[in-house]
Every structure is written in structure tokens, then in C-alpha cells.
C-alpha positions, 0 to 999 in steps of 0.5 A: 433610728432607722438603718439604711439599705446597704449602697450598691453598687459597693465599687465602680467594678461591681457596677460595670458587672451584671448582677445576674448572667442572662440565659442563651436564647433557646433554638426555635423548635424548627431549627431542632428539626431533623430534616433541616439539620440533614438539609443543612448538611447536604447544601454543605456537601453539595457546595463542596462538590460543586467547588470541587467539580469546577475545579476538577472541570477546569482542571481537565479542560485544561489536560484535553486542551493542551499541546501534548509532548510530540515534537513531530508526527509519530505513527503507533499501533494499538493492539487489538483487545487493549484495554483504555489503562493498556492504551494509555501506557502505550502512549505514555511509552511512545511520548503521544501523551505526558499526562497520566493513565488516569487523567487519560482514562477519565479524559476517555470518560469525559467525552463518553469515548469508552466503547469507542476506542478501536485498534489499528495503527495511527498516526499523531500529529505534532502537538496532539492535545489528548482531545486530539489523540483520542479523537484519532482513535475514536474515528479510526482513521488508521495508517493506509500503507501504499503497496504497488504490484508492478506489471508484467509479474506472474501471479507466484512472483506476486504472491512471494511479494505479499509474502514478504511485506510484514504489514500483511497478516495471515497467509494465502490459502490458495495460488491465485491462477494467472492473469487474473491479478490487476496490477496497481498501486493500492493501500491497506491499512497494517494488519490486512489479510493476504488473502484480502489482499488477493481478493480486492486485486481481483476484483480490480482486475475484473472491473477493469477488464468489463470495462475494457471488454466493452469498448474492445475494437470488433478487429481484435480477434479474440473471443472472451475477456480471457483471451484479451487478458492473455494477448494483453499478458504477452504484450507486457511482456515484450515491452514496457515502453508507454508509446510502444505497446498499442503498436506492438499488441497491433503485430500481435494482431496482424499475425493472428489474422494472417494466421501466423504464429506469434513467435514470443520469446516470453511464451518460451520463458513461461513454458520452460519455468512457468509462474516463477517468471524468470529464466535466469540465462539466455534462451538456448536455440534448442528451447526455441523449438521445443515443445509445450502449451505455452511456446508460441513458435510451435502452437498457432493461435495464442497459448493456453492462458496468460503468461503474467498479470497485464496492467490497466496500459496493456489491456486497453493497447490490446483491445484497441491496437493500432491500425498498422501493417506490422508484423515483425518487430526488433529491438532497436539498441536504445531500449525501444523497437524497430517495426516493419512489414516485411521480413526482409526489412525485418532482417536488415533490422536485426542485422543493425542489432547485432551490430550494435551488439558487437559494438558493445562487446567489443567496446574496451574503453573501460574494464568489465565491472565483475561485479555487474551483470553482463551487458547485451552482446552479440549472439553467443557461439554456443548455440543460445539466442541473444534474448534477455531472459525475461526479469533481467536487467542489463548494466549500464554500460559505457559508450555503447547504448542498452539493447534491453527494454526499457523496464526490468520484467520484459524479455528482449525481443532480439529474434521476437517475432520472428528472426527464425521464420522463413 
């Protein structure tokens, strides 16, 4: 009998599994390659990088873009040598950026802005999106603060001014001499030397005066551009009235013609408290005699040099005054002045000044405010002129109309020129 093989499979299990597990495929020899395995890996990091620069991308896009913090304009001032980490504080402290120094430091970065930061004051607008206040920054647009030198002030008056402004650095090293300042209003930025602020007043005031010198009417009888600057300085004294001072240099004129002395009360001043400017009382009957360079009742001719700093209006009224026959002129009560020819017109003006004068002082509607400087009166009894010293400035008073100039700096010209001749 011949024996059968054994049935396979034994169960329907055993039939559902394998007989024998077949073997995994075996990587191609190319697969196994070091470079594609290092390959692999770099196209992996690669992406990864590049996901992570999109991100980043969009991510300071959107910090650069963004309306910052400030609710309004805000001026700051960035210290010379702050590094882009100091900056970045800075402006975190004063609320111009709420992102942090890194994000700002990368932002710098980012517009290849890094070498380009400079120092100064700036001012941020509202809203300024950091693209915006590094913006500023690079181009160094800082703060230009407008500073304005009156007219009519000596050169010591105008160097204790810079003095005093903290927006200037350093200190002058020599007292500019007189009249060679140009009264202006000009605009430094924060940090600006005062000697370069010296510098750039004179060099306006010599270009101003090379163009006045040039367009001068041959009837001024002065020989150089300094003699006009020292006609012109006491011409702004005596008056500060727009429509008065080409009427009052052509007095001035007649009288150097005629070879009169030019009697200004100011000349007085300056030969008494020379670049300080300012008297600080009456002048005394006994100083309008008195000797010096600068007192124009004793010298002929003009004085030595200029008694302040003209402004651009002086010089040019100067150097083509009005055609007139004026020689005397007087303070009208109203802060202008009364011109004449004669002296004995002369006189009768100054005889409607001291009425009005004495009209002020004895007007009693309203008790004297102690606290107030006192008002032009008439000449006092104690042997001074009735001349404002140059630099005060009357108070108002009530009912009775100002005897001084219409700006404070011009001394009053109540015997100017000249009450005294005869």
C-alpha cells in the first residue's frame, strides 16, 4: 500500500500564512552612496532653512511695516558714539519703537543701515514704523533750532545770548569786535559750537554788506564798508520804526555834509558803558559833554567804529537814505519822531514833547504800579536829560501816549540831535 503525502495545508490558518518570509530588497549600491546620503541631508536642512527664512521674512516685514507706538511727534537726541544696542534702548525708553533691541538691531541689519546710523537730535513722527525711524536716522535730517539775534545789540550783549542758549556747545574763544555781527534769525541744529555760530553771523554780515556797499548812493559821505556799518549802528539806534529809519540815516547825512556834529544820544551811551549797551539810568547833562571817542556831541565826523550790530533794514536805509533837508529830529510822544529843518522848528518840537511829558507825569487817574518801571516824564531837576537810556523800555502808561521808541534797544531821542546847539 502506498502511504500519501501529508495534506497541506493542515487548516485554513496555516493557508492564509506564508510558508517561508521573503527577504527585504537589498538598497541599490547607488543609495548606499556617501554623497547622496550627504546630499539627502543638505536638501533637508536646506528646506528647513528656507521655511525658516520665509518665516523670519515675513516676520520682519511685518515689525519694519507696522505703525510704531508714538501717539505724537517726539524729538530725541541721540548721543554721539551710541552704538545701534544703545540706540535701540534709547528709543525703547522714549516709546519711538515697542519692538525689542534685537528685532531692531536685525531691522538695521536688514536695510544694510549699520555704518549709516548718525547722532543728533531727531524728530519722529507720529506712528513712525521703525522702517520709518531708522530712515530718519540714516539720513540725518536732525532738529534745526531757529535762533534770532535781534538788531540794534553790541556784540558782548550778543555773545552773553549764545551763552546762555544750551542748545550751543563749547565756549567762544574770542569777543567778536563790534558791528561785524548780522543780526538774523537763523537755525542750528543741537550741538552746534558757539564759535560756529560766530562764524556763520559773519559771514552773513560780510555778504550782506558787499552787497549793500555796491548798490550805496554816491551822496552817503562815508568812505568804506566800516564806516557805513558804523552810520548804520547808530541809525538803529535812534530808531526802530520800519518807515522811519531811511529818513532818520538822511539827518545823519545832511549833518556830515554840512559838517555838523551828529549829536547821538547813543554814542553817549557807548562811550560811558561801551559793549554792555545799557546805561541803566538817564544820561546826566554833565556826560553829554564829557569827553570820549565815541560821544558824538564832542567828536566831528562819525566815531570810531560802530556802536552795535546793524541789521540788514539799517544798512540799506543807510546806504540810500532819503532825499531830504532834515537835520534835527525829536521824539513825537507816539514812539515815532518829528523832523524839521531848522532849529528853531526843531524847538518848538521838543517844546510839544515836554508837554507831553509833563502831561504824563502829572496824569493821577490811576495810582503809579510800584512794580513797573517808570514812565517818561518831564526833564528831571537834577541835572539829567530826559533821554531813555538805550535797552529800557518805558511802561504802559494810562491815558497819556509812550514818549519811547517803538522797540526796546533804541535809546530816545528827546535832545537827539541836537537840543543843546546853538
Amino acid at each position: 500500500m502506498s502511504q500519501r503525502p501529508p495534506i497541506s495545508p493542515r487548516s485554513p490558518r496555516a493557508a492564509l500564512e506564508p510558508e517561508q518570509v521573503p527577504p527585504p530588497p537589498k538598497r541599490s549600491a547607488r543609495a548606499r552612496n556617501p554623497l547622496v546620503i550627504a546630499g539627502n541631508a543638505i536638501i533637508t536642512v536646506l528646506l528647513i532653512a528656507m521655511i525658516g527664512a520665509g518665516a523670519v521674512y515675513v516676520y520682519g516685514r511685518q515689525a519694519l511695516e507696522t505703525a510704531g507706538p508714538l501717539r505724537e511727534e517726539k524729538i530725541v537726541n541721540i548721543p554721539a558714539r551710541a552704538g545701534k544696542g544703545d540706540i535701540a534702548e534709547l528709543l525703547l525708553k522714549e516709546g519711538v519703537i515697542d519692538a525689542n533691541r534685537w528685532v531692531f538691531i536685525g531691522s538695521v541689519f536688514a536695510l544694510k543701515a549699520s555704518s549709516e546710523l548718525k547722532p543728533g537730535e531727531y524728530l519722529f513722527q507720529k506712528n513712525a514704523s521703525l522702517r520709518d525711524v531708522i530712515g530718519t536716522i540714516v539720513e540725518g535730517k536732525v532738529v534745526q533750532h531757529s535762533v534770532t539775534i535781534p538788531e540794534g545789540l553790541t556784540s558782548e550783549q550778543i555773545v552773553a545770548r549764545l551763552s546762555d542758549n544750551d542748545i550751543f556747545a563749547g565756549a567762544i574763544r574770542e569777543m567778536p569786535r563790534e558791528g561785524t555781527l548780522l543780526p538774523e534769525t537763523y537755525k542750528f541744529p543741537r550741538g552746534t559750537t558757539r564759535d560756529q555760530v560766530i562764524q556763520r553771523m559773519q559771514q552773513a554780515q560780510k555778504r550782506v554788506l558787499a552787497e549793500i556797499w555796491e548798490r550805496r548812493s554816491a551822496d552817503v559821505p562815508v568812505k568804506t564798508p566800516e564806516q557805513l556799518v558804523t552810520l548804520a549802528s547808530i541809525v538803529e539806534k535812534e530808531t526802530g520804526r520800519a518807515d522811519e529809519r531811511s529818513r532818520v540815516a538822511s539827518v545823519f547825512v545832511n549833518r556830515l555834509q554840512k559838517k555838523m556834529k551828529l549829536q547821538s544820544d547813543p554814542t553817549i551811551i557807548y562811550g560811558l558803558v561801551g559793549g554792555k549797551g545799557t546805561l541803566g539810568r538817564p544820561i546826566k547833562r554833565s556826560e553829554i559833554q564829557q569827553p570820549s571817542p565815541f560821544n558824538t556831541y564832542v567828536v566831528d565826523g562819525l566815531p570810531p567804529g560802530p556802536i552795535a550790530n546793524p541789521g540788514r533794514a539799517s544798512l540799506e536805509a543807510t546806504a540810500n537814505p532819503a532825499r531830504t533837508r532834515d537835520l534835527f529830529f525829536v521824539a513825537d510822544g507816539t514812539g515815532g519822531h518829528t523832523f524839521s529843518e531848522t532849529y528853531d522848528a526843531h524847538s518848538k518840537n521838543v517844546a510839544k514833547l515836554r508837554a507831553i511829558e509833563k502831561a504824563a507825569a502829572n496824569d493821577t487817574v490811576e495810582p503809579p504800579d510800584e512794580t513797573a518801571a517808570p514812565a517818561a516824564a518831564a526833564p528831571p531837576a537834577d541835572g539829567t536829560t530826559a533821554s531813555t537810556p538805550a535797552g529800557a523800555k518805558p511802561a504802559p502808561q494810562k491815558r497819556a501816549k509812550q514818549v519811547a521808541p517803538a522797540r526796546q534797544g533804541a535809546a530816545q531821542s528827546t535832545t537827539t540831535p541836537p537840543v543843546l546847539q546853538r
